[in-house]
C-alpha positions in Angstrom: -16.1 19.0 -21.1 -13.5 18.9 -18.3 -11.3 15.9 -18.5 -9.6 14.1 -15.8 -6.0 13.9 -15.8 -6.3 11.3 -12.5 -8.8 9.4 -10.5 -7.3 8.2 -6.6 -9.5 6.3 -4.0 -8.8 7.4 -0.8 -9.9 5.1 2.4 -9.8 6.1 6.5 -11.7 4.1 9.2 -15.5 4.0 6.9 -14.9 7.3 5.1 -14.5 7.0 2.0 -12.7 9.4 -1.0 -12.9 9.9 -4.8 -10.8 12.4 -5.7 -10.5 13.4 -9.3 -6.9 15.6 -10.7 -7.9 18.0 -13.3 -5.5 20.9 -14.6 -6.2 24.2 -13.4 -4.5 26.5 -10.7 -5.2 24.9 -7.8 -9.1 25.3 -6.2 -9.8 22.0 -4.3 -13.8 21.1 -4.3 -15.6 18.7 -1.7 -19.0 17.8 -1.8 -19.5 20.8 -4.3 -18.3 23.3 -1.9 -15.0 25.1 -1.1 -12.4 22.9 1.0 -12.6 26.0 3.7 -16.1 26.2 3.9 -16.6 22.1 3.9 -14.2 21.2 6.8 -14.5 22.7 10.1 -10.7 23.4 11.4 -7.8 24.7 9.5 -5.9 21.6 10.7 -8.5 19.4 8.4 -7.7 21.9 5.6 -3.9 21.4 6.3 -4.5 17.3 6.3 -5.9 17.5 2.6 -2.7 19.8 1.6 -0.4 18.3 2.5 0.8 15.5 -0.3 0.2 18.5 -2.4 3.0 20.3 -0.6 5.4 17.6 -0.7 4.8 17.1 -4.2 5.6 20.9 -4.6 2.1 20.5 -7.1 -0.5 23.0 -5.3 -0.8 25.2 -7.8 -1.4 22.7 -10.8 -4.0 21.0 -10.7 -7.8 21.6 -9.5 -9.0 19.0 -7.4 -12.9 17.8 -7.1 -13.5 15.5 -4.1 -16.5 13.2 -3.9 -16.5 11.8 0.0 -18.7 9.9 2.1 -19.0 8.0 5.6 -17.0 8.7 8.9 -16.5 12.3 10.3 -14.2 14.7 9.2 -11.3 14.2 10.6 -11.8 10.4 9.1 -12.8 12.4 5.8 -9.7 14.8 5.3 -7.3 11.6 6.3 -9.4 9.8 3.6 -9.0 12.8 0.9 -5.1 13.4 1.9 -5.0 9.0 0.6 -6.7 10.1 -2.5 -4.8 12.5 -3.8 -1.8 11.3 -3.0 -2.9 8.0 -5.0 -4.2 10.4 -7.5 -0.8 11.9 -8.2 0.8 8.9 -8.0 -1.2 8.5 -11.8 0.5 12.0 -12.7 3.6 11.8 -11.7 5.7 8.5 -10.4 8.9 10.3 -9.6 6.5 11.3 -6.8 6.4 8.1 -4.7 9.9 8.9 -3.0 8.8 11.7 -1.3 4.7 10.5 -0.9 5.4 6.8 0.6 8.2 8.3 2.8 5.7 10.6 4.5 3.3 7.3 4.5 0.5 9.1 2.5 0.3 6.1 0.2 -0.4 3.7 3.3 -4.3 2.9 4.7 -5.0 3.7 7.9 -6.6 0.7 8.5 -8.2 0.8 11.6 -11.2 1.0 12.4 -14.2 0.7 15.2 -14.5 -2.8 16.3 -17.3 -4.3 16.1 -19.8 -4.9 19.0 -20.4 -8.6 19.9 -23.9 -10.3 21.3 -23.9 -11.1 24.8 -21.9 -8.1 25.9 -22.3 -4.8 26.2 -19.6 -2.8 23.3 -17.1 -4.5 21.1 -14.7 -5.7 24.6 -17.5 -4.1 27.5 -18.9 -7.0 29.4 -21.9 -7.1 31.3 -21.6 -6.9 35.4 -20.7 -10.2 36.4 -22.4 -10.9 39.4 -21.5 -13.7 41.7 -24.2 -13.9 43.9 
């Protein structure tokens, strides 16, 4: 059995991160699958790197990502918030160098939503005078 050294939540726009910290020598899962074969651009592989690299912590621990909701881009933003939340748990000498990069701060925004009577969330129907 494989224990869990630290579990983060990671949040961007409605995607959604679990990320659990194991030890190991640094193979980062999502979804069940390989973090270069999952996301489609290196620069999404680079997103979810890159509290590791601050942290100097890339080879120590194996990382298993469970994400849902939001595209990919909203994905790796909500994984890079998990794991730097995650080893946060690990290590707290950490936060210096994580908040000052603002990896420990949620994105917060997010779609608006669309109201009745108009035609998207600010769009409003033609207004016709005559």
């Amino acid at each position: 059995m494989v224990k869990n050294i630290a579990i983060g939540t990671g949040r961007r726009k409605t995607a959604t991160a679990r990320v659990f910290l194991r030890e190991g020598s640094g193979k980062i899962t999502v979804n069940g699958k390989d973090i270069k074969d999952y996301f489609a651009t290196a620069e999404q592989v680079n997103v979810v790197n890159q509290p590791l690299l601050v942290t100097s912590s890339a080879n120590k621990f194996d990382i298993l990502i469970n994400v849902t909701g939001g595209g990919l881009n909203g994905q790796a933003a909500a994984c890079l918030h998990g794991i730097s939340r995650a080893l946060l748990q690990v290590d707290q000498d950490a936060r210096a160098s994580l908040k000052a990069n603002g990896y420990l701060t949620r994105d917060s925004r997010m779609v608006e939503r669309k109201k009745y009577g108009q035609k998207g969330a600010r769009r409003r129907f033609q207004f016709s005078k005559r």
